[in-house]
ZAFIDREN-684607 format. One record per residue (C-alpha): residue number from 1; x, y, z. Coordinates in steps of 0.25 Angstrom, whole numbers, plus 5000, padded with zeros to 4 digits. Example, Ala and Ser with C-alpha at 12.3 -4.5 7.8 and 13.67 -1.06 7.14 Angstrom:
2
<rec num="1" c1="5049" c2="4982" c3="5031"/>
<rec num="2" c1="5055" c2="4996" c3="5029"/>
***
This chain:
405
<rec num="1" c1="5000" c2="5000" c3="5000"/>
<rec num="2" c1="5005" c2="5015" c3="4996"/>
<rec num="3" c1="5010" c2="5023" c3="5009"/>
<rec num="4" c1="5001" c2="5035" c3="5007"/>
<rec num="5" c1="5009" c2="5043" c3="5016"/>
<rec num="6" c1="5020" c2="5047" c3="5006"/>
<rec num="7" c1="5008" c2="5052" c3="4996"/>
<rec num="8" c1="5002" c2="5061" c3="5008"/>
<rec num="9" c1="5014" c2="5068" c3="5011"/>
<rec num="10" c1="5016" c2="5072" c3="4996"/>
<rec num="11" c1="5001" c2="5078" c3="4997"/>
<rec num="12" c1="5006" c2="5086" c3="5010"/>
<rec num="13" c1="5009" c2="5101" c3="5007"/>
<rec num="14" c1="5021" c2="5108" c3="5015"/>
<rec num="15" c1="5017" c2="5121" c3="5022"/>
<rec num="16" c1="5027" c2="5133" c3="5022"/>
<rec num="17" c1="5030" c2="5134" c3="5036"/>
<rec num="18" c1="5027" c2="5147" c3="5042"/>
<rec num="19" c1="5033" c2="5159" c3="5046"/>
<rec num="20" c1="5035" c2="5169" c3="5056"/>
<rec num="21" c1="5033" c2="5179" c3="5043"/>
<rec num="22" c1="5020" c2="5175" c3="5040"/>
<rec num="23" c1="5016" c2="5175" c3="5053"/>
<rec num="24" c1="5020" c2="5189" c3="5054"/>
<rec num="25" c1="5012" c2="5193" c3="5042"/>
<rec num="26" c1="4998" c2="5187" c3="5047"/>
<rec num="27" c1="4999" c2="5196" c3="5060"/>
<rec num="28" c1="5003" c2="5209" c3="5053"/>
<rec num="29" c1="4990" c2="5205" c3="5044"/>
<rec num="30" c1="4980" c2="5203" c3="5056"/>
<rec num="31" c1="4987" c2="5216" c3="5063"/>
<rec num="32" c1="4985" c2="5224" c3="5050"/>
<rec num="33" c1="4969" c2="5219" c3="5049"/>
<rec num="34" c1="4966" c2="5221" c3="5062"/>
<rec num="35" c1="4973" c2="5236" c3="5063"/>
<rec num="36" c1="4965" c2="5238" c3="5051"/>
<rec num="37" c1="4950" c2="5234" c3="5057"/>
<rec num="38" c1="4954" c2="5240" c3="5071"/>
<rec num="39" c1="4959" c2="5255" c3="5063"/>
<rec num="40" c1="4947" c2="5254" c3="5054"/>
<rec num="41" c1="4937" c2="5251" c3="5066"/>
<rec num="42" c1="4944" c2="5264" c3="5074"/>
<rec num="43" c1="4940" c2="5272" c3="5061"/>
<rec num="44" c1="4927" c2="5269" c3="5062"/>
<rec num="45" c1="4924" c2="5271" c3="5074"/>
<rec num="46" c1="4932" c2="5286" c3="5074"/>
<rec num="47" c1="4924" c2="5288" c3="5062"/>
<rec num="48" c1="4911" c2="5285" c3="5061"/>
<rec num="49" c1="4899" c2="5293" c3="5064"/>
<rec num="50" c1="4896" c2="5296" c3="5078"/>
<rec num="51" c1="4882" c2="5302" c3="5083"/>
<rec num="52" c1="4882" c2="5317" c3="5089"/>
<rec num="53" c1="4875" c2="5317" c3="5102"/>
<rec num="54" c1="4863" c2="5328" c3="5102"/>
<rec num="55" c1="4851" c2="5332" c3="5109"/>
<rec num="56" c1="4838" c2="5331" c3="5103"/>
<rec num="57" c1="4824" c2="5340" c3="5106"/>
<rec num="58" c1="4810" c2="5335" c3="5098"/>
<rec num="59" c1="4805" c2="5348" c3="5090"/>
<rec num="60" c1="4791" c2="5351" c3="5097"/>
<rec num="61" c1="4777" c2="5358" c3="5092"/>
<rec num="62" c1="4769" c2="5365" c3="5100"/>
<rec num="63" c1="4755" c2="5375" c3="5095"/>
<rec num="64" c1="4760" c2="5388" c3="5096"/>
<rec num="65" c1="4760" c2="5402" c3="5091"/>
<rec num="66" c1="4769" c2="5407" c3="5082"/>
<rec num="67" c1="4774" c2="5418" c3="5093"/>
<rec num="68" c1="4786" c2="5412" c3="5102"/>
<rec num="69" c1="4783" c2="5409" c3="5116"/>
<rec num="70" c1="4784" c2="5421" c3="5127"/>
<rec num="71" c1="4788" c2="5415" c3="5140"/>
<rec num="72" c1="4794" c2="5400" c3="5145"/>
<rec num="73" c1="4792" c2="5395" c3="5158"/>
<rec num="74" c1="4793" c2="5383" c3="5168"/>
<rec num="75" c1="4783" c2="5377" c3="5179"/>
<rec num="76" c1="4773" c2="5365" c3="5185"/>
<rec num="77" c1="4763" c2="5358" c3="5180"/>
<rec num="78" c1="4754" c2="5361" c3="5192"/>
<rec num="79" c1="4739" c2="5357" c3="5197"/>
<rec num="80" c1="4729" c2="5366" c3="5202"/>
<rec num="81" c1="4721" c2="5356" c3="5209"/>
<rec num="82" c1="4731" c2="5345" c3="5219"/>
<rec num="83" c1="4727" c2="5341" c3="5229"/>
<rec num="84" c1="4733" c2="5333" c3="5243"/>
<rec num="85" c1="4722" c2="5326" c3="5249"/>
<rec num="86" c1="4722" c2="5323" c3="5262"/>
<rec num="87" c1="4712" c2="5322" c3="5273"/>
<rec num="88" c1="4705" c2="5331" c3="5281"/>
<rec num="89" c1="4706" c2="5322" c3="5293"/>
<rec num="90" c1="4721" c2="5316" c3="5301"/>
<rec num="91" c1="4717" c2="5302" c3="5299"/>
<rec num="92" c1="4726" c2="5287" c3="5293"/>
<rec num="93" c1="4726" c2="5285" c3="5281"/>
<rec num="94" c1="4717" c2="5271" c3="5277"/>
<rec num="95" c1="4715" c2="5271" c3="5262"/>
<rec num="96" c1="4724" c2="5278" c3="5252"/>
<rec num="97" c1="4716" c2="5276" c3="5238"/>
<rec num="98" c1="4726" c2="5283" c3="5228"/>
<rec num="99" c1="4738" c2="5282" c3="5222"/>
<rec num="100" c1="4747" c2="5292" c3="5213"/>
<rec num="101" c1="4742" c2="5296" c3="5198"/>
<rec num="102" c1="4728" c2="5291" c3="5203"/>
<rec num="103" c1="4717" c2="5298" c3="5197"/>
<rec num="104" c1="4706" c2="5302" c3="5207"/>
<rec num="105" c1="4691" c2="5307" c3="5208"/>
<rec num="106" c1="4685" c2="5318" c3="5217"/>
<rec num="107" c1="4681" c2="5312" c3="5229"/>
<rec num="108" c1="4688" c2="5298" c3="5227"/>
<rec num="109" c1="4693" c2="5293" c3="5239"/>
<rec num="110" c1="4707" c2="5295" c3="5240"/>
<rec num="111" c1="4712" c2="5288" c3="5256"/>
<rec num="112" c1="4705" c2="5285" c3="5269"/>
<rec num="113" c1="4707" c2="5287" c3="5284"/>
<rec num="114" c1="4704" c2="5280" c3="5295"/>
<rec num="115" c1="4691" c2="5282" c3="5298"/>
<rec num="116" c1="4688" c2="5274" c3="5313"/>
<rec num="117" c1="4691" c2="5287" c3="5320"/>
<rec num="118" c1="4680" c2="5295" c3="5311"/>
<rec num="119" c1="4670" c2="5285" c3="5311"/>
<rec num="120" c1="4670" c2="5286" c3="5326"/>
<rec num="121" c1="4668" c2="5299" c3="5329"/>
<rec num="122" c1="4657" c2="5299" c3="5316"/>
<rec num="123" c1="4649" c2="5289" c3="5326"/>
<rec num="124" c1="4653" c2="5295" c3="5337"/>
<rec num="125" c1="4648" c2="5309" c3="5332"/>
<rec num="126" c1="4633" c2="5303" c3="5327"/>
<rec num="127" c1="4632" c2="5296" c3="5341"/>
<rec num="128" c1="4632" c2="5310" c3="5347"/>
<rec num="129" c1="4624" c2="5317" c3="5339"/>
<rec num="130" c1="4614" c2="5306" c3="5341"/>
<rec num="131" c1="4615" c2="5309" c3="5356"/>
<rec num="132" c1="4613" c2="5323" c3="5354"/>
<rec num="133" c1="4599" c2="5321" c3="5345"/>
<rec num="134" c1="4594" c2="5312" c3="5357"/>
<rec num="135" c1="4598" c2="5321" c3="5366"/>
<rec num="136" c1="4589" c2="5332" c3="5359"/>
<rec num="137" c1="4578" c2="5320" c3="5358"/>
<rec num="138" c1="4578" c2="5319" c3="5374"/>
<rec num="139" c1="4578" c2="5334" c3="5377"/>
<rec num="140" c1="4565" c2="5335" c3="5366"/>
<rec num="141" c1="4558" c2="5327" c3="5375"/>
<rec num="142" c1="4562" c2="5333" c3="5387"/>
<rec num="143" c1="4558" c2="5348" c3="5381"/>
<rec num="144" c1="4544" c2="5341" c3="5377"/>
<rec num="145" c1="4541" c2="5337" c3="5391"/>
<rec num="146" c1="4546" c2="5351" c3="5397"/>
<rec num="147" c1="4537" c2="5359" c3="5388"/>
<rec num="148" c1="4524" c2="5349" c3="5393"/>
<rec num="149" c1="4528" c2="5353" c3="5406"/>
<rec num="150" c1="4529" c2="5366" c3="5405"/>
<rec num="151" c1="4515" c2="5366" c3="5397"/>
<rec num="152" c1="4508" c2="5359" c3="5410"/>
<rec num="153" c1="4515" c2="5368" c3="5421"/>
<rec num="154" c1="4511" c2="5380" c3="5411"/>
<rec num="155" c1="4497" c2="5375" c3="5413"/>
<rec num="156" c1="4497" c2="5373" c3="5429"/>
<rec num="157" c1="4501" c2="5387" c3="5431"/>
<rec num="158" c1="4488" c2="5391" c3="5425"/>
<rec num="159" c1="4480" c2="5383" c3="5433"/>
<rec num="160" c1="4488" c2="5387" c3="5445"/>
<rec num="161" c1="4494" c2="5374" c3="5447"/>
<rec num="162" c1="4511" c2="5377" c3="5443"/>
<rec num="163" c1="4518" c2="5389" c3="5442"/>
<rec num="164" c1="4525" c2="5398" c3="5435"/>
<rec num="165" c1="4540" c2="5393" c3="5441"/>
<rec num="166" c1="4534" c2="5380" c3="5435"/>
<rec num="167" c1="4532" c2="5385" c3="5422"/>
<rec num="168" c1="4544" c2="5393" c3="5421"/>
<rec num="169" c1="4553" c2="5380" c3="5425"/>
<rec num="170" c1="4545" c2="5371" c3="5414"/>
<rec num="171" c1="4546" c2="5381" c3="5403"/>
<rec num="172" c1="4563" c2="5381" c3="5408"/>
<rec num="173" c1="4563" c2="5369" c3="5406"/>
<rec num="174" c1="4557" c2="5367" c3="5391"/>
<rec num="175" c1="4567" c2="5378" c3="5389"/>
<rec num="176" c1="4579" c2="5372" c3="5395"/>
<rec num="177" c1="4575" c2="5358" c3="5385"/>
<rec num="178" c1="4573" c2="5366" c3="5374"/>
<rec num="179" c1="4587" c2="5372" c3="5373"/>
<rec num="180" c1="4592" c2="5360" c3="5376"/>
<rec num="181" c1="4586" c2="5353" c3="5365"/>
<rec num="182" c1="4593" c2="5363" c3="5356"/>
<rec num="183" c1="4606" c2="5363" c3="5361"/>
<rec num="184" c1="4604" c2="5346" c3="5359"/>
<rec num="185" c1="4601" c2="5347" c3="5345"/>
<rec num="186" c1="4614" c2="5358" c3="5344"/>
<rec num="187" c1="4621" c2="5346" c3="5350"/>
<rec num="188" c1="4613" c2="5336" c3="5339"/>
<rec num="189" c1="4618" c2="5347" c3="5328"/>
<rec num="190" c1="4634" c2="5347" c3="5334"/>
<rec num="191" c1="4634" c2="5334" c3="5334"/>
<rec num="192" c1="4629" c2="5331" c3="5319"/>
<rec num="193" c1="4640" c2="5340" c3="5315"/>
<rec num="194" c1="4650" c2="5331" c3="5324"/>
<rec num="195" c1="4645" c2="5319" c3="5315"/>
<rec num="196" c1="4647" c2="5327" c3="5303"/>
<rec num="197" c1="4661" c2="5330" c3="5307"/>
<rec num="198" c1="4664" c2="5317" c3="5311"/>
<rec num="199" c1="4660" c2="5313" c3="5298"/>
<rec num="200" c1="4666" c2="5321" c3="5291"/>
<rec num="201" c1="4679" c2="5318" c3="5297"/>
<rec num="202" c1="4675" c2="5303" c3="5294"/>
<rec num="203" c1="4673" c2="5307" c3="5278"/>
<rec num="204" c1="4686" c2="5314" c3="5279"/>
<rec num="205" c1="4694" c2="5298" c3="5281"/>
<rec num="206" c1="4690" c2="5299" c3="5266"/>
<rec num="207" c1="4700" c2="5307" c3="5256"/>
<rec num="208" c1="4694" c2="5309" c3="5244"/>
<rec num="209" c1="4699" c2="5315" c3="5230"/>
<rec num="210" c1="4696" c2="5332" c3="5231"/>
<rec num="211" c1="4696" c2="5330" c3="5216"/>
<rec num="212" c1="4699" c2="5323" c3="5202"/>
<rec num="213" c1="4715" c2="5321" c3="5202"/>
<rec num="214" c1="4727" c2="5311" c3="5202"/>
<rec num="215" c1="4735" c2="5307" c3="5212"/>
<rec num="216" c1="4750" c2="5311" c3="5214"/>
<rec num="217" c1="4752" c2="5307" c3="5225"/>
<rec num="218" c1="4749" c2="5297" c3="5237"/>
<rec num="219" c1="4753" c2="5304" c3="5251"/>
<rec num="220" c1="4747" c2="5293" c3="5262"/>
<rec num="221" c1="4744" c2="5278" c3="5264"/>
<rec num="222" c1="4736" c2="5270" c3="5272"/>
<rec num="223" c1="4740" c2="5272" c3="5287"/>
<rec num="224" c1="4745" c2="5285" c3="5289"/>
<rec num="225" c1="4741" c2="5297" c3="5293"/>
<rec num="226" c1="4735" c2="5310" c3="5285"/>
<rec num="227" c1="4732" c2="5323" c3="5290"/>
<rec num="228" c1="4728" c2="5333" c3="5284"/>
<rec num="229" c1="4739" c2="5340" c3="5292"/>
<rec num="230" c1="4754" c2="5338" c3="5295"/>
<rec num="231" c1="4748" c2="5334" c3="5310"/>
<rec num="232" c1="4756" c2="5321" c3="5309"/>
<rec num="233" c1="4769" c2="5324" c3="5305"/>
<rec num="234" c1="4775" c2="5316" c3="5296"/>
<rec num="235" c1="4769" c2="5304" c3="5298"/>
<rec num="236" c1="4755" c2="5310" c3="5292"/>
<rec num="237" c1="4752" c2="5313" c3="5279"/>
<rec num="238" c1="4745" c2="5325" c3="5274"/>
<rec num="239" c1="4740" c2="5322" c3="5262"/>
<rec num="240" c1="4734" c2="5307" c3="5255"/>
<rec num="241" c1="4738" c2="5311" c3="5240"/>
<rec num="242" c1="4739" c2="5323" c3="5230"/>
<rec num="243" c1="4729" c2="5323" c3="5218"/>
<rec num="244" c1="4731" c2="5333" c3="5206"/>
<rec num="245" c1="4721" c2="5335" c3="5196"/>
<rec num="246" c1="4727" c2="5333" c3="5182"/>
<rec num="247" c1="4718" c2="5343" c3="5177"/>
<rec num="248" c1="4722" c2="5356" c3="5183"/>
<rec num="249" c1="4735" c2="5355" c3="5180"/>
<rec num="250" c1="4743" c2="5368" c3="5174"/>
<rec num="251" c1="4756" c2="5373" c3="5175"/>
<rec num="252" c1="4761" c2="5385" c3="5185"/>
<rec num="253" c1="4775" c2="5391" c3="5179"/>
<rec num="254" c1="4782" c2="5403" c3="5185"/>
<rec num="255" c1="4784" c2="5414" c3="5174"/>
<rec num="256" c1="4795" c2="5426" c3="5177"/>
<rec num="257" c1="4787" c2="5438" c3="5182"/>
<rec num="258" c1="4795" c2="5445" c3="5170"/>
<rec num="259" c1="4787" c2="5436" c3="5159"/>
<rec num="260" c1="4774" c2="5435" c3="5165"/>
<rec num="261" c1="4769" c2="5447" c3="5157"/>
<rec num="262" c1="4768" c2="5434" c3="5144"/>
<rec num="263" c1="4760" c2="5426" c3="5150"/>
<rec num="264" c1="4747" c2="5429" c3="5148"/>
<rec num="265" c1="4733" c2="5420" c3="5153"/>
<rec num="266" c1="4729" c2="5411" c3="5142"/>
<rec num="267" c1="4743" c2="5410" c3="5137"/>
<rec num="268" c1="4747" c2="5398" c3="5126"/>
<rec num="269" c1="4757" c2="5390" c3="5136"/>
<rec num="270" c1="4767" c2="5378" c3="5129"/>
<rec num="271" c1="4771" c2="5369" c3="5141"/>
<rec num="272" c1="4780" c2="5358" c3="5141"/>
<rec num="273" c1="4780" c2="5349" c3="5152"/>
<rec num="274" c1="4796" c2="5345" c3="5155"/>
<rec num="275" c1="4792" c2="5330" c3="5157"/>
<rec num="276" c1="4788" c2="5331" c3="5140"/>
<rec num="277" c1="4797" c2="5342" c3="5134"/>
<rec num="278" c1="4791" c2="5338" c3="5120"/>
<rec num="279" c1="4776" c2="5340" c3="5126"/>
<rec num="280" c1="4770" c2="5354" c3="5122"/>
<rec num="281" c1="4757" c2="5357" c3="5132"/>
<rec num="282" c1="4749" c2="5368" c3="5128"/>
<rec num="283" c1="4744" c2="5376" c3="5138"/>
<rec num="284" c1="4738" c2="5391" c3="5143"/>
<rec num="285" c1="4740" c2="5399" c3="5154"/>
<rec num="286" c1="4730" c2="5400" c3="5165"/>
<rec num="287" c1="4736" c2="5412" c3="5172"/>
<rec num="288" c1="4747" c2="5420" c3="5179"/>
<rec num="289" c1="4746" c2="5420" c3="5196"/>
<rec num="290" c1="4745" c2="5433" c3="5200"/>
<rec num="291" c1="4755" c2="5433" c3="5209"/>
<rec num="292" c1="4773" c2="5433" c3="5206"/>
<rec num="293" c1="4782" c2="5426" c3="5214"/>
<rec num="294" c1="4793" c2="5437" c3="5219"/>
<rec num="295" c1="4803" c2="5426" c3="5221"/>
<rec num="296" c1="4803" c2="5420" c3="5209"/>
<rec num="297" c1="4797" c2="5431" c3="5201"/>
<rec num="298" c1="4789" c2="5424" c3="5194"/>
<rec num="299" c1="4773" c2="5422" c3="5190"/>
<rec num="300" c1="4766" c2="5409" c3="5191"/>
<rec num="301" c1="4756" c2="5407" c3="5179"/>
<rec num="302" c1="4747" c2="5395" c3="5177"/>
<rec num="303" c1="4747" c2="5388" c3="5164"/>
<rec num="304" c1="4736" c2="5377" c3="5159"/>
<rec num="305" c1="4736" c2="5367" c3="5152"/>
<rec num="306" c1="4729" c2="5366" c3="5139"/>
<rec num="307" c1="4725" c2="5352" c3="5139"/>
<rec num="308" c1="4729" c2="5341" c3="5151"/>
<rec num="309" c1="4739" c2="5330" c3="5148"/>
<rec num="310" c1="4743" c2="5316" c3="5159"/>
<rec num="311" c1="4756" c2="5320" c3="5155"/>
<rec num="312" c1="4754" c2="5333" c3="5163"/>
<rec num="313" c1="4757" c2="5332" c3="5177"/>
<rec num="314" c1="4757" c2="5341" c3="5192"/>
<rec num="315" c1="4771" c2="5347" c3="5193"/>
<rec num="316" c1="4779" c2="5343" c3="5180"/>
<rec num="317" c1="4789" c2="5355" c3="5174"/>
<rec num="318" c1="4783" c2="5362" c3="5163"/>
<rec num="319" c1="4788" c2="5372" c3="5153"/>
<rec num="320" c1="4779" c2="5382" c3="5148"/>
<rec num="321" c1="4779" c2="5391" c3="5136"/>
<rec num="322" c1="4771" c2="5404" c3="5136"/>
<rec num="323" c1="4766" c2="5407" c3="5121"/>
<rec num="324" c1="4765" c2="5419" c3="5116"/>
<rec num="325" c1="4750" c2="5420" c3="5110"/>
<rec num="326" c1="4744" c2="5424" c3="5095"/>
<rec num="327" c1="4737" c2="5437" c3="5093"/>
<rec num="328" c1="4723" c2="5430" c3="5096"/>
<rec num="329" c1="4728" c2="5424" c3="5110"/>
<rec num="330" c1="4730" c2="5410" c3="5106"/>
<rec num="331" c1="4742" c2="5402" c3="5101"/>
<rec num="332" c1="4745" c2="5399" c3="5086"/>
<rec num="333" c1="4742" c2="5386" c3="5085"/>
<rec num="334" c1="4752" c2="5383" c3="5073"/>
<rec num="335" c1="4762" c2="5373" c3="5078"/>
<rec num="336" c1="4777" c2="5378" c3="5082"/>
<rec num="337" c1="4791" c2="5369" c3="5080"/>
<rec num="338" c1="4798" c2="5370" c3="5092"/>
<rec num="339" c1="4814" c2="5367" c3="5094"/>
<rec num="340" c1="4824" c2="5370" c3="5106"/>
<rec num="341" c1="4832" c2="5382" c3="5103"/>
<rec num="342" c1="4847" c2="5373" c3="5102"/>
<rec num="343" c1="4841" c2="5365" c3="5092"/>
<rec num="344" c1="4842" c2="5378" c3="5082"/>
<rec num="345" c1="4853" c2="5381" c3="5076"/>
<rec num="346" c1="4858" c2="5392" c3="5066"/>
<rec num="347" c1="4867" c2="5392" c3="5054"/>
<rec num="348" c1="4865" c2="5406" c3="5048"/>
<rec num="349" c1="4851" c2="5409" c3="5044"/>
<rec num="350" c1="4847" c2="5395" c3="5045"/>
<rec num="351" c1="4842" c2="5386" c3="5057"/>
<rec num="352" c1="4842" c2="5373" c3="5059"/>
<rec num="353" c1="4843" c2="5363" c3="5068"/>
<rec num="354" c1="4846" c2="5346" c3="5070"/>
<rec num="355" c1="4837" c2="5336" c3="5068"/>
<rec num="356" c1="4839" c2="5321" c3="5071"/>
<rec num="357" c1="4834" c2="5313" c3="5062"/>
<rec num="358" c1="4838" c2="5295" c3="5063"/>
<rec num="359" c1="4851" c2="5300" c3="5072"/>
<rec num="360" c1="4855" c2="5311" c3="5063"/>
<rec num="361" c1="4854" c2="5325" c3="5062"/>
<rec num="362" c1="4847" c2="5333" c3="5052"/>
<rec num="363" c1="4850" c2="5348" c3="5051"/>
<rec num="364" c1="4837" c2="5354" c3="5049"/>
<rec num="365" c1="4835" c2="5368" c3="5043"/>
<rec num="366" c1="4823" c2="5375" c3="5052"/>
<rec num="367" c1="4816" c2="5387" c3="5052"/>
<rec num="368" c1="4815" c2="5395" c3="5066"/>
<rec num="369" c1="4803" c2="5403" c3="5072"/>
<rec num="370" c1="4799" c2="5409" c3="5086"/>
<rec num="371" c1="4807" c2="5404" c3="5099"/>
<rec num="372" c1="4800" c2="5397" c3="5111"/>
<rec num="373" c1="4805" c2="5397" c3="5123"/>
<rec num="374" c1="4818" c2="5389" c3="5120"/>
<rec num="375" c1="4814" c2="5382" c3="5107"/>
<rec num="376" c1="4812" c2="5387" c3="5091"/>
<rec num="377" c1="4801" c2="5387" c3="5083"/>
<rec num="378" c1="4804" c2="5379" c3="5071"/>
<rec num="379" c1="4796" c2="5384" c3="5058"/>
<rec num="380" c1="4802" c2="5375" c3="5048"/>
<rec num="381" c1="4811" c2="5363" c3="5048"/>
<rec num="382" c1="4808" c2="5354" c3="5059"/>
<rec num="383" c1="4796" c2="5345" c3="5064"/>
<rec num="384" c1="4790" c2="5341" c3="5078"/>
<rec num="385" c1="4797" c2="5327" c3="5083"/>
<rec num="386" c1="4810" c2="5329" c3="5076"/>
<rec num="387" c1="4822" c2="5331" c3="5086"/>
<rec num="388" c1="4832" c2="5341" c3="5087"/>
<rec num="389" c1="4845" c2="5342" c3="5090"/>
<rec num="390" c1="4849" c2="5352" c3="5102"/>
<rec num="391" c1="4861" c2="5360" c3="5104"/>
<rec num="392" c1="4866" c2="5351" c3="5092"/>
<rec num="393" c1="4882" c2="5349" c3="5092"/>
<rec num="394" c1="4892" c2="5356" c3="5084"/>
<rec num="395" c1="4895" c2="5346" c3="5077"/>
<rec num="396" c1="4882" c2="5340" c3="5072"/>
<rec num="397" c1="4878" c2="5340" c3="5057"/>
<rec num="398" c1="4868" c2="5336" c3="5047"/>
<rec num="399" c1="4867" c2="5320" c3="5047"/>
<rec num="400" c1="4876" c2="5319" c3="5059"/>
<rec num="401" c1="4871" c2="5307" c3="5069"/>
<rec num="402" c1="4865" c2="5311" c3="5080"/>
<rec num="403" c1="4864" c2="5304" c3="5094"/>
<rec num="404" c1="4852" c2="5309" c3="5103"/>
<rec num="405" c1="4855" c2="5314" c3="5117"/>
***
């Protein structure tokens, strides 16, 4: 049989032994590669696009006149009608039936005192005026009697048989019940009243709603003292809870005694609640408190609202602006573009102003009009929704990104 080996060992290719040359040369090549990716990805990341940070205001609408507003100023929403109720009576608290941002009726019962005590003294007060209406019972028969009596002695003295002593003490006598009789039924009268006092002190346990309202706040619980004085110190509650009716709500703002010559009764009012920068309330003046405060120098005028929102509540921080009126007394009713003065800017005659549009910013020519307050009218150029850049940097341009602050 052939040997086989020697024929596979012909087949066998001899591989050039490597070198330390070669070796060489395939580091250099990865180094080179990978100084190549590292360089290129450093340039792209020193290069490439990066967003300008900038703050962003909504252009807001509001119906106004053309005229620019005469004054600006700051306050409250307030209620005219809020209430702490609390008894009339120093009693503990058994029942508390509301709780805050619950909406109550006239008369609903709001707590409950211990009553024992009360309805004691309500029995008490009806037992003794019972008394007292027998005690007039028993002196009416008595006084029935005496004037009997002193009909027959009046009768012996004409016949000779009694005399006048007689008379005179049986006639006393009809007197003496008769006055008593009246002074019982003073007594029966005092102590009717008694029973009505009692009772009302009874009906006073029960706390009821003075009027239509929402709770704000719940001020005692079930076991402790109320009084409607500080009698207890600091272990007795003055008061059950608070209730505001939503529907006297205005605002009270302090106008410089300097200015109050623009505001005028009836005046168109723009107020914007801080809690909702972008909300525009409409709303009139009621009128100016005849009275300045020499402290602060300033005149308190009411302001109401036009129409009644649940967004609206009792002492949020309000910003108001005074409009100046149209010749026949009431507001233009076109609509006026309003933009934050910073957001204008000026190159020669022309104005214009940034817009963001998908993270960009569009240079937009506009057309300015009247100022109000501390914002524009915006005649021309610009919508209600849009966002604009305020205070925009040095070094932003047309198309630039744009990251919002």
């Amino acid at each position: 049989m052939p040997d086989l080996s020697q024929d596979l060992a012909a087949l066998r290719l001899e591989r050039e032994p490597e070198t330390h040359a070669n070796r060489r040369w395939v580091r250099w090549t990865l180094l080179a590669i990978l100084l190549l990716a590292v360089g290129g990805g450093a340039w792209w990341w020193f290069s490439r696009e990066r967003p300008i940070e900038v703050e962003t205001v909504a252009v807001t609408e509001r119906q106004a006149g053309t005229q620019a507003s005469v004054l600006n100023a700051t306050g409250y929403v307030t209620a005219r009608r809020r209430a702490t109720v609390s008894s009339k009576i120093t009693g503990k608290v058994v029942e508390v039936n509301i709780e805050e941002g619950m909406a109550v009726r006239q008369g609903q019962v709001l707590a409950r005192l211990d009553d024992e005590t009360q309805r004691a003294a309500v029995a008490l007060a009806k037992a003794q005026a019972e008394a007292a209406r027998r005690n007039v019972t028993e002196s009416e028969v008595r006084l029935k009697e005496a004037r009997i009596n002193l009909e027959r002695v009046s009768k012996l003295v004409e016949i000779g048989y009694s005399t006048a002593a007689e008379v005179d003490a049986a006639r006393a006598a009809v007197d003496s019940l008769d006055a008593r009789i009246r002074a019982a039924r003073e007594q029966v009268s005092v102590a009717e009243r008694q029973v009505e006092l009692e009772q009302t002190n009874l009906d006073s346990t029960v706390i009821r709603a003075p009027f239509d309202g929402v709770a704000i706040s719940k001020d005692a619980q079930p076991g402790e003292m109320v009084s409607p004085v500080s009698a207890g110190g600091g272990f007795t509650r003055t008061g059950i809870g608070t209730i505001v009716d939503m529907r006297s709500l205005e605002i009270e703002v302090d106008v410089n005694e300097s200015y109050i010559n623009r505001v005028k009764p009836d005046q168109g009012v723009t107020a914007i609640l801080d809690a909702y920068p972008d909300w525009q309330i409409p709303a009139r003046v009621i009128t100016t408190v005849p009275s300045a405060d020499r402290q602060k120098a300033t005149v308190l005028v009411r302001i109401g609202f036009l129409e009644l929102d649940p967004r609206i509540l009792p002492d949020m921080g309000v910003k108001v602006t005074f409009l100046r009126e149209s010749e026949d007394g009431a507001p233009a009713a076109r609509p006026v573009t309003l933009v934050p003065k910073g957001a204008i800017q000026t190159e020669g005659s022309q104005s214009y102003a940034f817009v963001v549009l998908n993270d960009r910013a569009d240079r937009r020519a506009i057309t300015t009009g009247g100022t109000d307050g501390d914002r524009i009218e915006v005649v021309a150029g610009l919508a209600a929704g849009e966002r604009v850049v305020v205070s925009p940097p040095a070094d932003l341009s047309a198309g630039a990104l744009v990251t919002t602050r």
